[in-house]
PATORBA-63939 format. One record per residue (C-alpha): chain; x, y, z; residue number from 1. Coordinates in nm, 4 decimals. Layout:
! residues N
@mol A X X Y Y Z Z seq NUM .
...
! end
This chain:
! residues 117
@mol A X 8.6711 Y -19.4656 Z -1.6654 seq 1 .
@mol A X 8.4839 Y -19.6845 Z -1.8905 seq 2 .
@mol A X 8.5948 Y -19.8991 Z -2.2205 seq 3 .
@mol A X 8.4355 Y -19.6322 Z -2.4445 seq 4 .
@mol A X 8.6320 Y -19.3438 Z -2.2321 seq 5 .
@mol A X 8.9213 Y -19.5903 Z -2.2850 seq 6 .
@mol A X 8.8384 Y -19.6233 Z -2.6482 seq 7 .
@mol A X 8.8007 Y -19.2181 Z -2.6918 seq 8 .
@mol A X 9.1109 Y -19.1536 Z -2.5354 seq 9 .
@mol A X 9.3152 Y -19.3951 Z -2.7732 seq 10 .
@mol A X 9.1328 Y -19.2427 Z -3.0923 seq 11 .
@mol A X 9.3058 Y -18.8895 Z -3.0002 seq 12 .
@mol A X 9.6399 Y -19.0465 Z -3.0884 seq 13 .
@mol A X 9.8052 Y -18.9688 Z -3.3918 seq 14 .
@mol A X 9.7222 Y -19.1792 Z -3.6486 seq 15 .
@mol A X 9.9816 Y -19.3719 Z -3.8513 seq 16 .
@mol A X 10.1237 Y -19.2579 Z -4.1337 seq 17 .
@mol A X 9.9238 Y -19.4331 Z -4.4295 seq 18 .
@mol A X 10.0354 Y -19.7328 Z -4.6103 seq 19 .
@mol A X 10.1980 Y -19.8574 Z -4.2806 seq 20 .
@mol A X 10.0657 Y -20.1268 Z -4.0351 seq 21 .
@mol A X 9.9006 Y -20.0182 Z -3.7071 seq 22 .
@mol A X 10.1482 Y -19.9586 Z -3.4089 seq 23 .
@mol A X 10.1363 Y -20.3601 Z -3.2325 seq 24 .
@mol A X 10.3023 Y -20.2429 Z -2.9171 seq 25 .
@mol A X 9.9887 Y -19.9866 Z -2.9061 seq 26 .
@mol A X 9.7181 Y -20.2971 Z -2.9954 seq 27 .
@mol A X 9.8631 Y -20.4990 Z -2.7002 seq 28 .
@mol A X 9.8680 Y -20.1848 Z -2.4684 seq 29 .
@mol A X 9.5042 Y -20.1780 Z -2.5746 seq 30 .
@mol A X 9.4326 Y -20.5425 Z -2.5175 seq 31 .
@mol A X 9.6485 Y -20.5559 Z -2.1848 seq 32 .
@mol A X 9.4344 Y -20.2519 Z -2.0546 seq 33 .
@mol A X 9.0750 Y -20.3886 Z -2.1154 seq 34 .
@mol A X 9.2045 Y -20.7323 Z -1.9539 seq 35 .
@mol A X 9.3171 Y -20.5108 Z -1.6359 seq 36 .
@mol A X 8.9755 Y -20.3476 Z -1.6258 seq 37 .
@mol A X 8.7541 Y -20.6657 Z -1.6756 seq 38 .
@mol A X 8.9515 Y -20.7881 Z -1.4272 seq 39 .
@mol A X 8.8668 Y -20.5162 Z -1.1485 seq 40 .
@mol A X 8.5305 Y -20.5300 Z -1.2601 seq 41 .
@mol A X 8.4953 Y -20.8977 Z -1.1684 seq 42 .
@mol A X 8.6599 Y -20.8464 Z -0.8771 seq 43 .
@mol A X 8.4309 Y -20.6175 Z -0.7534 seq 44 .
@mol A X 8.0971 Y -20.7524 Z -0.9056 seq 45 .
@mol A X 8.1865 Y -21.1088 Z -0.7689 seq 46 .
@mol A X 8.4514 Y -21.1832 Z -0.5349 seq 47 .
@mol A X 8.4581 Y -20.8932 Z -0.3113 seq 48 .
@mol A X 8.0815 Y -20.8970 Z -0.2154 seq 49 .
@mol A X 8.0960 Y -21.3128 Z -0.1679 seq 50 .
@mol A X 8.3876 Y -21.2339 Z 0.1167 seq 51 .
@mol A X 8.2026 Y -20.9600 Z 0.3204 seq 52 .
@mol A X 7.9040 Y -21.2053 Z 0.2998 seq 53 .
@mol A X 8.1395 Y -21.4820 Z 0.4246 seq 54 .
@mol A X 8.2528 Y -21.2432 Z 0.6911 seq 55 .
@mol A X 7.9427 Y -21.1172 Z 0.8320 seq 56 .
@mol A X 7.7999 Y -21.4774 Z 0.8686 seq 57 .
@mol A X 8.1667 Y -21.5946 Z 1.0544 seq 58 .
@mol A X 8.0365 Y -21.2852 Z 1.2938 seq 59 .
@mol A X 7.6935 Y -21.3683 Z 1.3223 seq 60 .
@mol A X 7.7987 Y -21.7630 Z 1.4376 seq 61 .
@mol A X 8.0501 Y -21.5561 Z 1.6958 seq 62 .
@mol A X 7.7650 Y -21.3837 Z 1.8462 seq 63 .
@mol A X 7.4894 Y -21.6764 Z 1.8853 seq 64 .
@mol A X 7.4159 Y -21.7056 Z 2.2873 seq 65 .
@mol A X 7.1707 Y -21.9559 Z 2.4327 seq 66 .
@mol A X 6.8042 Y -21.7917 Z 2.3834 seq 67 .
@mol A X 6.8439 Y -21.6867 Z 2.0483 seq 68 .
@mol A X 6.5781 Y -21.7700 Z 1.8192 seq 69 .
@mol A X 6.7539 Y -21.8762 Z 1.4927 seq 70 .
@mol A X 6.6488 Y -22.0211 Z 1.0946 seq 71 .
@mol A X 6.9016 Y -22.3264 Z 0.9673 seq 72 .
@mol A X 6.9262 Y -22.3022 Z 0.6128 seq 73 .
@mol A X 6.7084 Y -22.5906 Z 0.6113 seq 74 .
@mol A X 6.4322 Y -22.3736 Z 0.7391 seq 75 .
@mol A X 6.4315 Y -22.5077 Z 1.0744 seq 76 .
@mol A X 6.2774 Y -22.2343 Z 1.3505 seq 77 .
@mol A X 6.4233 Y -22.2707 Z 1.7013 seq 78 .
@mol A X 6.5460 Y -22.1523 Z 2.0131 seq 79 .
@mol A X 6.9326 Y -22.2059 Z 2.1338 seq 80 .
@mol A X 6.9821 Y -22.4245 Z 2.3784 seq 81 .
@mol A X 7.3483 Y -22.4454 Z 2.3945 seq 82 .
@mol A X 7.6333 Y -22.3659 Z 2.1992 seq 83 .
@mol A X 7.9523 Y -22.5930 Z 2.1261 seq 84 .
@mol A X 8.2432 Y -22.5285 Z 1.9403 seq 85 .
@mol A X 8.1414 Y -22.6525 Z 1.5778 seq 86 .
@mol A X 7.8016 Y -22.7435 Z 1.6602 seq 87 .
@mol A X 7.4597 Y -22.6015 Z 1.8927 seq 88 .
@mol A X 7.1533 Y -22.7477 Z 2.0061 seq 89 .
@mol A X 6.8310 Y -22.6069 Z 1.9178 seq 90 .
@mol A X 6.4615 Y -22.6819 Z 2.0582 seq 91 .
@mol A X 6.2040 Y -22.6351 Z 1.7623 seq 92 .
@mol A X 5.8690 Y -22.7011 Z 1.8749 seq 93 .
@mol A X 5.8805 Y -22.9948 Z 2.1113 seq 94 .
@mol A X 6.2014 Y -23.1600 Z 1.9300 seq 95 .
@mol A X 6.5719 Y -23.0942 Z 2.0746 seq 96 .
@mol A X 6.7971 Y -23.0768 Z 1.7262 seq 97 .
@mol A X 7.1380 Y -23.0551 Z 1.6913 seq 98 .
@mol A X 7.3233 Y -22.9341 Z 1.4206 seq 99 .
@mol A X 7.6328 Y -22.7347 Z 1.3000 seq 100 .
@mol A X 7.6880 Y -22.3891 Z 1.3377 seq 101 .
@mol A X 7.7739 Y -22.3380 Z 0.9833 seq 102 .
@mol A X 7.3528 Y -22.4429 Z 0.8968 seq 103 .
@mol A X 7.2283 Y -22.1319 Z 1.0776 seq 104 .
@mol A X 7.1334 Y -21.8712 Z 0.8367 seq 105 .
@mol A X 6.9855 Y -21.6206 Z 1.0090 seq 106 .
@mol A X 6.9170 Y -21.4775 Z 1.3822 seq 107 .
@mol A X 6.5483 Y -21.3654 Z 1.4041 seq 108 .
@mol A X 6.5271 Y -21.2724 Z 1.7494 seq 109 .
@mol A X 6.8142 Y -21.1848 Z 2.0118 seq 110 .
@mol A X 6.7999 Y -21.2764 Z 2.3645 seq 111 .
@mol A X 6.6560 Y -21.0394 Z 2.5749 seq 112 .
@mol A X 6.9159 Y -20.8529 Z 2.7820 seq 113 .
@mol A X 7.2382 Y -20.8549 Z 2.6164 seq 114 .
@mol A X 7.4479 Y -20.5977 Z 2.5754 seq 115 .
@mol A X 7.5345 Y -20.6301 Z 2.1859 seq 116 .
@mol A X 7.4606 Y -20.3450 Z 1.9557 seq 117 .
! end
């Protein structure tokens, strides 16, 4: 349901007798309800899609195997060479690199006979 739905559905209450201030418990019911529903909305334009991200690159790092060609987030191309607990060594062209898991960005090309899906 959207503010304006919100919005129509609070217009269909009866109206206050005239000459008499508007209802405040009904003006912070109002208020409290739009706050709840920004709220959610933020949640799910924001914070929810940062976590999956979070949590398909934690998976990705799981899954790198020596072979696989990989991109840092430095743009470095290269080929696993080996694979350490917080860090792996890569061979990009004729250089042996080392850095931390956390810089790879991207697998482009799996190693040839594994049995991941």
């Amino acid at each position: 349901m959207t503010l304006t739905g919100i919005n129509a559905l609070l217009a269909f209450a009866p109206a206050p007798p005239s000459g008499t201030a508007p209802n405040p418990t009904g003006q912070m019911l109002q208020m409290l309800g739009t706050l709840v529903f920004m709220v959610v909305i933020i949640y799910f334009a924001m914070i929810r899609p940062q976590q999956k991200k979070a949590k398909d690159h934690e998976n990705l790092l799981k899954t790198l195997k020596p072979g696989d060609k990989v991109v840092t987030s430095g743009g470095i191309i290269g080929v696993v060479i080996s694979v350490k607990e917080r860090s792996l060594s890569i061979r990009s062209a004729d250089t042996k690199l080392e850095v931390l898991k956390s810089a790879v960005s991207d697998i482009t090309e799996k190693v040839s006979g594994s049995t991941d899906s």
